[in-house]
C-alpha positions as CSV (number, residue, x, y, z in Angstrom):
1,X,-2.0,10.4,-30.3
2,X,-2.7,6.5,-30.6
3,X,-1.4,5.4,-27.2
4,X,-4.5,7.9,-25.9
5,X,-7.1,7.1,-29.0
6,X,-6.1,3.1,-29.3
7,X,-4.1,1.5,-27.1
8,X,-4.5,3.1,-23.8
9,X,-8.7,1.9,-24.1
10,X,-7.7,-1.2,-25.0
11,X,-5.2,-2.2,-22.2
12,X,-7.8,-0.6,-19.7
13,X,-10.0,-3.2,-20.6
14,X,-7.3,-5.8,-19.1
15,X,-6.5,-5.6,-15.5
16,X,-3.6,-3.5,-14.7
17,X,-1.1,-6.4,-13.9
18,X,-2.3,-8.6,-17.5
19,X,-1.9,-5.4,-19.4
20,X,1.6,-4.4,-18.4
21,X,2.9,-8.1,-18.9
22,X,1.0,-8.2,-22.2
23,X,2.6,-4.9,-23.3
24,X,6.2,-5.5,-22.7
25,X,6.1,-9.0,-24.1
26,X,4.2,-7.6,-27.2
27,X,6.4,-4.8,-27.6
28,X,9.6,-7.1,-26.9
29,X,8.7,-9.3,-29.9
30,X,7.9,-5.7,-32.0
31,X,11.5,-5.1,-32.3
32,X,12.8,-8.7,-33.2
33,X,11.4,-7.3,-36.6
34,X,14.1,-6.2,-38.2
35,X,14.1,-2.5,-38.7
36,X,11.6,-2.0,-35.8
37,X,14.5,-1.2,-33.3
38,X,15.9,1.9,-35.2
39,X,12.3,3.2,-36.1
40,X,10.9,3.0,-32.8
41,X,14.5,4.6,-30.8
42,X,14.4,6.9,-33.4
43,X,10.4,7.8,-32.8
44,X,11.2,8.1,-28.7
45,X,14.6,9.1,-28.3
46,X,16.1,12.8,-28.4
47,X,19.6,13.8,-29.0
48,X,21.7,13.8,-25.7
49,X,22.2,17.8,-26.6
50,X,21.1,20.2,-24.1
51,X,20.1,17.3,-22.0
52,X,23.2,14.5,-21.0
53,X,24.6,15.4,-17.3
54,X,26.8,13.8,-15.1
55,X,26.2,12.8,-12.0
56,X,27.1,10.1,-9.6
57,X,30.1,9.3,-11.6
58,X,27.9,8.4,-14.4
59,X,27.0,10.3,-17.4
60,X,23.4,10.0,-18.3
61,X,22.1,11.0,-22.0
62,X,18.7,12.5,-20.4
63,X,17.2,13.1,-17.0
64,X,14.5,10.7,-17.5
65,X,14.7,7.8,-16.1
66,X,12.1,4.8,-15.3
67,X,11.8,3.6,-11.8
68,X,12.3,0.4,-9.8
69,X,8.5,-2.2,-10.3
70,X,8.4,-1.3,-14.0
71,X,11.1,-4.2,-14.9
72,X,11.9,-6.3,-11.6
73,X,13.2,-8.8,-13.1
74,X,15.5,-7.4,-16.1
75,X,13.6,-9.2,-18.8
76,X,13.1,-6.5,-20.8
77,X,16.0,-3.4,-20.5
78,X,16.7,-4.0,-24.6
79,X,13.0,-3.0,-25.2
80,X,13.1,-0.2,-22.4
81,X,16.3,0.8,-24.1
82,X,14.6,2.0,-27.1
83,X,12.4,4.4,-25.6
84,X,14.3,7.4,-24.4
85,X,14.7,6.8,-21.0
86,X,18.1,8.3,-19.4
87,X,18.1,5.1,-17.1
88,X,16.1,2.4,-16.1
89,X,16.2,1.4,-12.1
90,X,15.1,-2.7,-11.8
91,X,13.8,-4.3,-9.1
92,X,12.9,-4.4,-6.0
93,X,15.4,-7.2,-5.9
94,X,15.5,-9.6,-2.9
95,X,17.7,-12.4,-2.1
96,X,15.4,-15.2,-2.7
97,X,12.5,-15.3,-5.8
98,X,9.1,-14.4,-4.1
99,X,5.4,-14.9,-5.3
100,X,4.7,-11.5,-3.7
101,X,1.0,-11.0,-2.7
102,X,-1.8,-12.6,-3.8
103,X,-3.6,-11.1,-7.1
104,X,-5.4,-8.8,-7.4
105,X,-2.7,-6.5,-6.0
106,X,-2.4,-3.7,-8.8
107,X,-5.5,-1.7,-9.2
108,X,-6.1,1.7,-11.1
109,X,-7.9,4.9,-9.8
110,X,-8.6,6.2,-13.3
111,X,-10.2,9.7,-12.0
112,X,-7.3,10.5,-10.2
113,X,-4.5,8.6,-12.5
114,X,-3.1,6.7,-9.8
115,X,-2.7,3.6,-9.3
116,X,-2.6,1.4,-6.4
117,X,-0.1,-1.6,-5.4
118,X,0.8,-4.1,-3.0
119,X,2.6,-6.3,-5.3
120,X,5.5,-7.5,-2.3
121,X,8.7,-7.9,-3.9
122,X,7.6,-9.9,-6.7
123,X,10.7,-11.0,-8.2
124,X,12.4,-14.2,-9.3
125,X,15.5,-14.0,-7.1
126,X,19.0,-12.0,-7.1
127,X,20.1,-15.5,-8.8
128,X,18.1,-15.6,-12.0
129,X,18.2,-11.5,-12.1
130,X,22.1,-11.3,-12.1
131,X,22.4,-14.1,-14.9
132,X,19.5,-11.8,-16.8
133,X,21.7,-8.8,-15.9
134,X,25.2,-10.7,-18.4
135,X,23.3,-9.5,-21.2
136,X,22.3,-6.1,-20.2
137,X,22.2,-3.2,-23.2
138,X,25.7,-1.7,-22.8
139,X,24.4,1.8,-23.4
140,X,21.7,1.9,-20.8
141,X,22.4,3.0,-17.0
142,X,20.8,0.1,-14.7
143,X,20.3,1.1,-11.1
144,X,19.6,-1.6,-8.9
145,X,16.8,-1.3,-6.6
146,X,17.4,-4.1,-3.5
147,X,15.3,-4.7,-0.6
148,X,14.8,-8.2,1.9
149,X,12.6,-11.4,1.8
150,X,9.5,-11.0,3.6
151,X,10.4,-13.4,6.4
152,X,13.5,-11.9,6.8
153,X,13.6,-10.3,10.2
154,X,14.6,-6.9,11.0
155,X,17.8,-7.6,12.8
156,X,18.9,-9.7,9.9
157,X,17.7,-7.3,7.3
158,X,21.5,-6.2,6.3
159,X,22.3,-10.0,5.5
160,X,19.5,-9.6,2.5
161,X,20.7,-6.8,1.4
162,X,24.1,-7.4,1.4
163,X,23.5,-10.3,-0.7
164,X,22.1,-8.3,-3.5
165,X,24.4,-6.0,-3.4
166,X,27.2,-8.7,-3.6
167,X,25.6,-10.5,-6.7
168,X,24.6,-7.7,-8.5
169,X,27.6,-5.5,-8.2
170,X,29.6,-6.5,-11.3
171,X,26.4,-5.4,-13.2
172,X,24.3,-2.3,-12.2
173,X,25.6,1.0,-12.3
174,X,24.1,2.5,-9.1
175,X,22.2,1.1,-6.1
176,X,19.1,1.8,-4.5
177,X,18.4,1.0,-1.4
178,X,14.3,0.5,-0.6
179,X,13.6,0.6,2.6
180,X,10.1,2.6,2.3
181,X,8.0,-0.1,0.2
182,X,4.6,-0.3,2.3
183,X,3.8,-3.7,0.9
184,X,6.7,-5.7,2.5
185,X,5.6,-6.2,7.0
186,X,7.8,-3.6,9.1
187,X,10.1,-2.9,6.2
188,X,9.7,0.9,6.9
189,X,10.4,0.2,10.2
190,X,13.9,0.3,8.7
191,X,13.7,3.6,8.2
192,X,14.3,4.6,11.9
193,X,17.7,6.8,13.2
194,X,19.3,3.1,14.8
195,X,18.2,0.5,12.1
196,X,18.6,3.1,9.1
197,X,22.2,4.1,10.1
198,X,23.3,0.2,10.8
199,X,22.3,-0.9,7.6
200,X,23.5,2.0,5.4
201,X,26.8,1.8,7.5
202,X,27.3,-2.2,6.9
203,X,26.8,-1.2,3.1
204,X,29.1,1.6,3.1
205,X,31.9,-0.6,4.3
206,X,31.2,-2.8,1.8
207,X,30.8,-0.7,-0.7
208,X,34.1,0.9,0.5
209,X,36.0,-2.6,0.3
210,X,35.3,-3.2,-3.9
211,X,38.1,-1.5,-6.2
212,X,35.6,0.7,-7.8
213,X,32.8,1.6,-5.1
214,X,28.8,1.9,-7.0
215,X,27.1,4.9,-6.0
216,X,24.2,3.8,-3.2
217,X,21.1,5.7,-3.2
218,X,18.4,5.7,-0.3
219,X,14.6,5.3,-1.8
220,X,12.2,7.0,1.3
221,X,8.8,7.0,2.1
222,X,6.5,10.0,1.4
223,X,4.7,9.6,4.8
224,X,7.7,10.8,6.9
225,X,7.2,13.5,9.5
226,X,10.3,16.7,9.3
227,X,11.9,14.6,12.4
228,X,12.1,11.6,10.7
229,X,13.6,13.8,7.2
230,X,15.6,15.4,9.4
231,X,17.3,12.0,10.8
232,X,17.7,10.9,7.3
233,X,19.5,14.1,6.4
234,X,21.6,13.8,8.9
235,X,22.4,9.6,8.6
236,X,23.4,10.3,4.7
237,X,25.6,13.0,5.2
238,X,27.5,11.6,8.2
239,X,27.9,8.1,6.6
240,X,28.3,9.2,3.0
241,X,25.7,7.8,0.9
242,X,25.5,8.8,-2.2
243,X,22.2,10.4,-3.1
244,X,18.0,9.9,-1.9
245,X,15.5,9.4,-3.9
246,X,12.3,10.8,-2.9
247,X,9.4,9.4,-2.9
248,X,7.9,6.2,-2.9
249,X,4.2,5.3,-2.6
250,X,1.9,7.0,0.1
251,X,-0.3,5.3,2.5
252,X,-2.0,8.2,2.2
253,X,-5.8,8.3,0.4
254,X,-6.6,12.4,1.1
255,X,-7.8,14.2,-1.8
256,X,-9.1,11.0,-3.9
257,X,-11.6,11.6,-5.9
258,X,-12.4,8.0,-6.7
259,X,-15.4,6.7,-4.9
260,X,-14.6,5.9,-1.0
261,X,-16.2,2.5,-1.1
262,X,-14.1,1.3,-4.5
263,X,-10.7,2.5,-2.0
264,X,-12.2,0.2,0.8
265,X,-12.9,-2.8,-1.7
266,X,-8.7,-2.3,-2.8
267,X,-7.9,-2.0,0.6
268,X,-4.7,-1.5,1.5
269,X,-1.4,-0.8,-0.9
270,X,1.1,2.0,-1.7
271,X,-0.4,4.7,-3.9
272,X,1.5,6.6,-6.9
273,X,0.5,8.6,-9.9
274,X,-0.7,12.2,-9.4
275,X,-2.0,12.4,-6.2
276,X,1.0,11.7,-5.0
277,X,2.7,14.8,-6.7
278,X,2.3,18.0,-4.0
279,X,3.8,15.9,-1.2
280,X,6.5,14.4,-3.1
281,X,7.4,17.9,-4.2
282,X,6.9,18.8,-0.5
283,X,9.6,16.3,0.6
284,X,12.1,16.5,-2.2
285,X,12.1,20.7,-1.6
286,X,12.4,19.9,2.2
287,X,15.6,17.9,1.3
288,X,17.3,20.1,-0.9
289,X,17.1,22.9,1.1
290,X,18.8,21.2,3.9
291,X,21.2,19.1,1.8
292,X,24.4,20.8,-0.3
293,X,23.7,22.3,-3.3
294,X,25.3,19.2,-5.1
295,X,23.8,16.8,-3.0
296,X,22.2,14.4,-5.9
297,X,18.2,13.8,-5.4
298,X,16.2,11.7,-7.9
299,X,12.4,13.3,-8.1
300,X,9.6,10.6,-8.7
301,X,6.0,10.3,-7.8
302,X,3.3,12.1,-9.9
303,X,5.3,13.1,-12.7
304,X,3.2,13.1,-15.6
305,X,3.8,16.1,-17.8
306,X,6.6,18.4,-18.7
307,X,5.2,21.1,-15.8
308,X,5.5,18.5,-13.3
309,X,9.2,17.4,-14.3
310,X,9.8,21.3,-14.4
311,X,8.3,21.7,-10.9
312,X,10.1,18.8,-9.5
313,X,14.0,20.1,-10.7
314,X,12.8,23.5,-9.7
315,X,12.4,22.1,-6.4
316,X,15.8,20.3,-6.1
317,X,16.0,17.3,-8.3
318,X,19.0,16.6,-9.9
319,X,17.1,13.4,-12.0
320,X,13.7,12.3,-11.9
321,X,11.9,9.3,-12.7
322,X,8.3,8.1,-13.9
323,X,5.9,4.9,-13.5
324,X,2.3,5.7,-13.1
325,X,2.6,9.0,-15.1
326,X,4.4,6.4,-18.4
327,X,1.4,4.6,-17.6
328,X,-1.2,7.1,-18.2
329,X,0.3,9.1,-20.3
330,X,2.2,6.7,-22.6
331,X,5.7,6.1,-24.2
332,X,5.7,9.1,-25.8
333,X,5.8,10.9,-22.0
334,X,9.8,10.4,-21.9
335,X,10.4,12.6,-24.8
336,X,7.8,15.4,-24.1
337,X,9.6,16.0,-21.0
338,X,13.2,16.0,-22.5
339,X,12.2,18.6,-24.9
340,X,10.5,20.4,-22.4
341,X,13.3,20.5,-20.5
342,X,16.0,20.9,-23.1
343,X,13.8,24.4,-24.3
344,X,14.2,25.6,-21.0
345,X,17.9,24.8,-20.6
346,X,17.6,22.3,-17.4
């Protein structure tokens, strides 16, 4: 009850982007205290029974996982580590370190609990990031969420991509490949039949070279039309990525019910929390009906409460993942949904 009472009212009164680097550099120097580490894991973190599954060649303690913009840069997985989380997915990750866009660029919709973004691949490099990545927790699944630099053209998007894949594969445990960030100029683009199945091809192949292939992921946009789902479906299956992650942020501003003239002053920006939940749900039941049964789907976007986690793997996820929703609804969101789910057996 103090993260709603306390602390939430207090980091509101900072701007989105000061709060969130406040918090995890706060809560990073917390648990150099000794004793902190065990009484905050134990505080957040569930036993894996009832709720460890195996997937992807992986086996991951929980479902619960935090996605790709929370940590970009790896600075803080031993913090993250102590929460609960199943997994933590970092990035976006591009080749080259970028400033992303100018500030302000994170802004919250507090009636709605959303939040809007159109941070750009802030990140400091795949460089500095895999050097971070040496020390990683060794009990903590890392995905790796990879994208391209912002002036890297289309036709040369593979070459980005390729390059974080390369550096970071001796230390993430899956892949994700984001090709549906709204923030980054023509980057969904990349989401056509052509483009789509030449750059999930060239990493196939490469991923098919290494002794022990990574499982590779495809992050999509919310805003796709049933033809454009359809193509994906079909790309996957026929060059064998792994699993999809649905959904990203929307585009989309239907339904607010923050002011119309505070959306004009944000402008533009990719939109999560829980507006964003009925057509994520939308696309991730879409999928699963068309894909096999044990076709792997990670559910994020508007997850903030143990009915939406329960609505999400009733419509077909296999994981799920939160951002906005551990925003709003605090640290102690990851464990109300694991015990949620581990009462009803899923």
């Amino acid at each position: 009850m103090l993260y709603p009472l306390v602390f939430k009212p207090l980091l509101f009164l900072l701007s989105p982007e000061q709060a969130h680097h406040f918090t995890l550099t706060l809560f990073d120097l917390i648990l150099r205290i000794p004793g902190m580490r065990l009484l905050i894991r134990s505080m957040f973190t569930l036993p894996e029974a009832g709720l460890s599954k195996s997937l992807l060649g992986l086996h991951f303690p929980n479902p619960v996982g935090l996605a790709a913009g929370f940590d970009k840069n790896a600075k803080y997985l031993d913090a993250l580590a102590c929460l609960g989380f199943g997994y933590v997915e970092i990035g976006t990750v591009t080749p080259r370190p970028q400033s992303g866009n100018p500030k302000p660029r994170l802004f919250r919709l507090n009636k709605d609990r959303a939040l809007i973004n159109r941070m750009g691949f802030n990140n400091d490099g795949v460089e500095v990031i895999a050097r971070r990545l040496e020390q990683r927790p060794a009990n903590l699944i890392v995905g790796g969420n990879i994208g391209k630099n912002k002036d890297t053209p289309n036709e040369n998007a593979l070459d980005d991509y390729v390059a974080c894949f390369t550096r970071l594969f001796p230390y993430v445990d899956y892949f994700a490949v984001n090709l549906s960030s709204p923030n980054t100029p023509g980057l969904r683009s990349l989401q056509e039949k052509e483009p789509l199945q030449q750059l999930l091809g060239g990493l196939v192949r490469l991923n098919q070279q290494q002794a022990q292939p990574k499982p590779i992921l495809l992050k999509i946009a919310p805003d796709l039309d049933d033809a454009a789902l359809d193509d994906i479906i079909e790309i996957v299956q026929g060059i064998g990525i792994d699993g999809i992650i649905a959904t990203n942020t929307t585009i989309g501003r239907g339904g607010l019910r923050t002011d119309p003239g505070r959306l004009d002053s944000i402008g533009n920006g990719g939109l999560s929390g829980q507006p964003l939940r009925d057509t994520a749900n939308r696309i991730l039941r879409y999928l699963s009906e068309r894909l096999p049964e044990d076709f792997p789907i990670i559910g994020v976007g508007g997850i903030h409460s143990v009915h939406d986690a329960r609505e999400r793997i009733s419509a077909g996820a296999s994981l799920l993942q939160v951002y906005t929703g551990f925003i709003y609804e605090g640290p102690s969101l990851v464990k109300r949904i694991n015990k949620g789910l581990r009462q009803l057996g899923q």
